[in-house]
N, C-alpha and C positions, 0 to 999 in steps of 0.2 A: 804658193801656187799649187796645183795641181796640175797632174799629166794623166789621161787617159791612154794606156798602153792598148795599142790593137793593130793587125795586119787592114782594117775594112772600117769604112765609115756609111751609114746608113741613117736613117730617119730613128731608127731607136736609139741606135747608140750617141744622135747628138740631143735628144732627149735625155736620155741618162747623163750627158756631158752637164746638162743644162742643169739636171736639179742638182746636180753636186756641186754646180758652181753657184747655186740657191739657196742650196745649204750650208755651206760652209763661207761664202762671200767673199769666194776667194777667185783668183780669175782660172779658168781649167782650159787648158789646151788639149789637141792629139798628137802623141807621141805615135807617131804613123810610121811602121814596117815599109817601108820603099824600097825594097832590095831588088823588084819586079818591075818597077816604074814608078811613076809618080800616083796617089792616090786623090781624089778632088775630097779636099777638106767641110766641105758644104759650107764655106766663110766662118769657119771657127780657126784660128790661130792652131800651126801644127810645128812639129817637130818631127825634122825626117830625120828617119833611122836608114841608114846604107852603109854598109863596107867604106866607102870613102870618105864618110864622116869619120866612121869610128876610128880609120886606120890615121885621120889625118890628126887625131888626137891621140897618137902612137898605141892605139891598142889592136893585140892581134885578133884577127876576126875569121875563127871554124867557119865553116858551112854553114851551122846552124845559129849561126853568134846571137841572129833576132829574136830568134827562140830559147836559145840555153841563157843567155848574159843582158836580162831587165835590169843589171844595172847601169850597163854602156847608155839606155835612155837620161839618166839621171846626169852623167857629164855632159850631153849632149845639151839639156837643157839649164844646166849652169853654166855653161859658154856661152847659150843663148841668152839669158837669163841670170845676167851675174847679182845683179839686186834681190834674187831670192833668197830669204833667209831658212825657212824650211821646203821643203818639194813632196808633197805626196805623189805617190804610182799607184795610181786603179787600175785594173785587169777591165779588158770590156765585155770579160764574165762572169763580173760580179755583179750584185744587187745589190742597196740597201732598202733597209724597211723596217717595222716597228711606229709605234707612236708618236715617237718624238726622235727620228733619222740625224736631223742636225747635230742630237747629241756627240756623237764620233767629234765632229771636229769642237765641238764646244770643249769638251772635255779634254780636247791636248792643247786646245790656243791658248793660254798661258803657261804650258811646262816646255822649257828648254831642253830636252836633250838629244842626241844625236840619232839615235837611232827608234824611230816607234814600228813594231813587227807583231807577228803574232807566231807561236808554236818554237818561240827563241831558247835552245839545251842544245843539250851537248851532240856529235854526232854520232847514233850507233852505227856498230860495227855492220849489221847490215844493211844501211842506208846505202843505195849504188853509187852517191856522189862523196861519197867521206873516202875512197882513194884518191880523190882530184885533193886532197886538205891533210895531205904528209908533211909534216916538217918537224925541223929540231928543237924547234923555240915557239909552237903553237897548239893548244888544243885545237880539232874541230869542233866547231860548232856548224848549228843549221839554224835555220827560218823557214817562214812560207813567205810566197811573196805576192800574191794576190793587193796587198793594200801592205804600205810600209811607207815611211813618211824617214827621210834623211835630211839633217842639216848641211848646210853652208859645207862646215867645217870638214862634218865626214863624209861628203864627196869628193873633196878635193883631198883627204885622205886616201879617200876608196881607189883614187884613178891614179895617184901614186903609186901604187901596190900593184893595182892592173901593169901600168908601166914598165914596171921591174919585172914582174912575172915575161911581160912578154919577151924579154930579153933573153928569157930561158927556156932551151931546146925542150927541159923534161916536165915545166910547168905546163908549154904549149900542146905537148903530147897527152898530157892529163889536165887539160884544161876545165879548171871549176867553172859551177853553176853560180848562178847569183846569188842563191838560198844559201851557199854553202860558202863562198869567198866571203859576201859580205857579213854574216854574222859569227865567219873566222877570224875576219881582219879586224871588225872594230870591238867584237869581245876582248882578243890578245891583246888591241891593242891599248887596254882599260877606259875606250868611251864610256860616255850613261848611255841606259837604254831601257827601253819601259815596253811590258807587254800591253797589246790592246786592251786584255783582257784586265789589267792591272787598278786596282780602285772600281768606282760603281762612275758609270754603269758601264755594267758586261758589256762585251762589244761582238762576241761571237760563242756559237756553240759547234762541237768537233762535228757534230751530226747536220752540219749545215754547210760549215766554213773546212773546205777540205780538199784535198787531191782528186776526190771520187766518192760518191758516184756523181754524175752529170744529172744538173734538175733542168725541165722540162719549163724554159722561160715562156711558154705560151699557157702556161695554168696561173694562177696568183700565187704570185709571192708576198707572204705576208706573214707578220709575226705581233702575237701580243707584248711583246716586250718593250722596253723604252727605244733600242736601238738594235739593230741583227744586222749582221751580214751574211750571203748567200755566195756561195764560190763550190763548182761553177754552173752558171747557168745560160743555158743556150736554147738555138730554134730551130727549127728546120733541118736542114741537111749539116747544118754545124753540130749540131744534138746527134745525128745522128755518125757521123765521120767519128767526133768523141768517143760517146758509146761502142764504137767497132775498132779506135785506139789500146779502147782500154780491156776488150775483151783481147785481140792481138796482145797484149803487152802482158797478162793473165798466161797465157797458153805457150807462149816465147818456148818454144824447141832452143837446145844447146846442139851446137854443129861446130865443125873442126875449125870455122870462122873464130863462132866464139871463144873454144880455145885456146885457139890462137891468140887473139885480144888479151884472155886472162893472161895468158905467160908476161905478155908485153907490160901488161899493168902492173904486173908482181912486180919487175925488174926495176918500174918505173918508180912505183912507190917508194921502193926500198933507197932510191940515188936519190930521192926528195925529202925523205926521210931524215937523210942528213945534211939539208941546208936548209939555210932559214927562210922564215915562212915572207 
């Protein structure tokens, strides 16, 4: 199956829902942010995301859970959804495009393994989420997670590990990203796992498929290739909110807050550092 992760449903985006579920012949749901209310599905099959979901499946949930932890969507819908064998998560700002689009899922429908990601190593020292990913008995690793495809198996791995973490005061205080728990947890803990990019065909290029800059979804998206992805790509006043994220997040002043925060983090790393991951 697939799940379309997004806070908003509109006329494009169950368009987009539609050709992926065209493409791939797989049924695709919305993995719908509800933490504000309820959102109208436009009669496409959803999955709400809320605190009281998340919590009632013992996971602890920040302020920002909807947004830092795409992977809470993923147990949500194999509770829902227990006869899923694999589950992909699309972003609803991403694009596909190229010649022949379908390829993406042609290309993994016969390989089994746990985890399909793209930009999967190790994590550097300056990545801002590799202090949430201390431990005694784990490297970090990262991902992107725009488009990631999880099994059966290593969800009900992954929510194990959430679990346990939430049990713990100093995990909860440096609570990981999804990018960064999940391609910590099931690297250590030696699942398979296969880059997009892995065999032919290419599935994305870094100039396209990336953190930043934000592309302008009201121009064509379009690619001579067999298959491309686009991340991310927005419209309107969402293109433009991004765009003024990403410039704030560029220019980020240090002030005695922040300082503050670093001491806390140092301490926190250091007492995580020594128990296991």
């Amino acid at each position: 199956m697939i799940v379309v992760r997004t806070d908003r449903v509109d006329a494009k985006l169950e368009a987009f829902a539609a050709e992926l579920e065209s493409l791939s012949g797989l049924p695709t749901l919305f993995l719908v942010d509800e933490s504000l209310g309820e959102i109208d599905s436009g009669g496409r099959a959803k999955i709400s995301l809320t605190p009281k979901a998340c919590k009632s499946l013992g996971l602890y949930c920040p302020k920002d859970f909807a947004w830092r932890c795409g992977d809470y969507g993923f147990y949500l819908a194999r509770t829902q959804y227990p006869e899923a064998t694999n589950i992909w998560m699309i972003e609803n700002d991403v694009r596909l495009a190229g010649t022949t689009p379908k390829a993406l899922f042609e290309k993994f429908d016969s390989i089994s393994v746990d985890l399909v990601t793209s930009y999967l190593h190790p994590a550097e020292r300056e990545w801002p989420w590799r202090k949430a990913l201390k431990a005694c008995d784990a490297r970090p690793f990262r991902c992107f997670f725009p488009v990631v495809r999880l099994s059966a198996q290593a969800v009900d791995l992954l929510l194990e590990k959430r679990r346990a973490h939430s049990g713990q005061w100093s995990r909860r205080w440096l609570w990981p990203n999804d990018e960064g728990f999940v391609a910590t947890t099931l690297v250590n803990a030696g699942t398979s796992f296969m880059d997009l990019n892995d065999g032919e065909p290419k599935i994305y290029r870094p100039d396209q498929f990336s953190f930043a800059p934000a592309l302008d979804g009201s121009l064509p998206i379009e690619s001579a290739a067999p298959v491309a992805l686009f991340h991310p790509v927005l419209e309107g006043d969402a293109l433009l909110r991004k765009r003024k994220r990403l410039q704030v997040r560029a220019h980020r002043r240090r002030n005695l807050t922040w300082f503050r925060r670093r001491v806390r983090e140092a301490v926190l790393r250091r007492l995580n550092k020594q128990v296991r991951w």
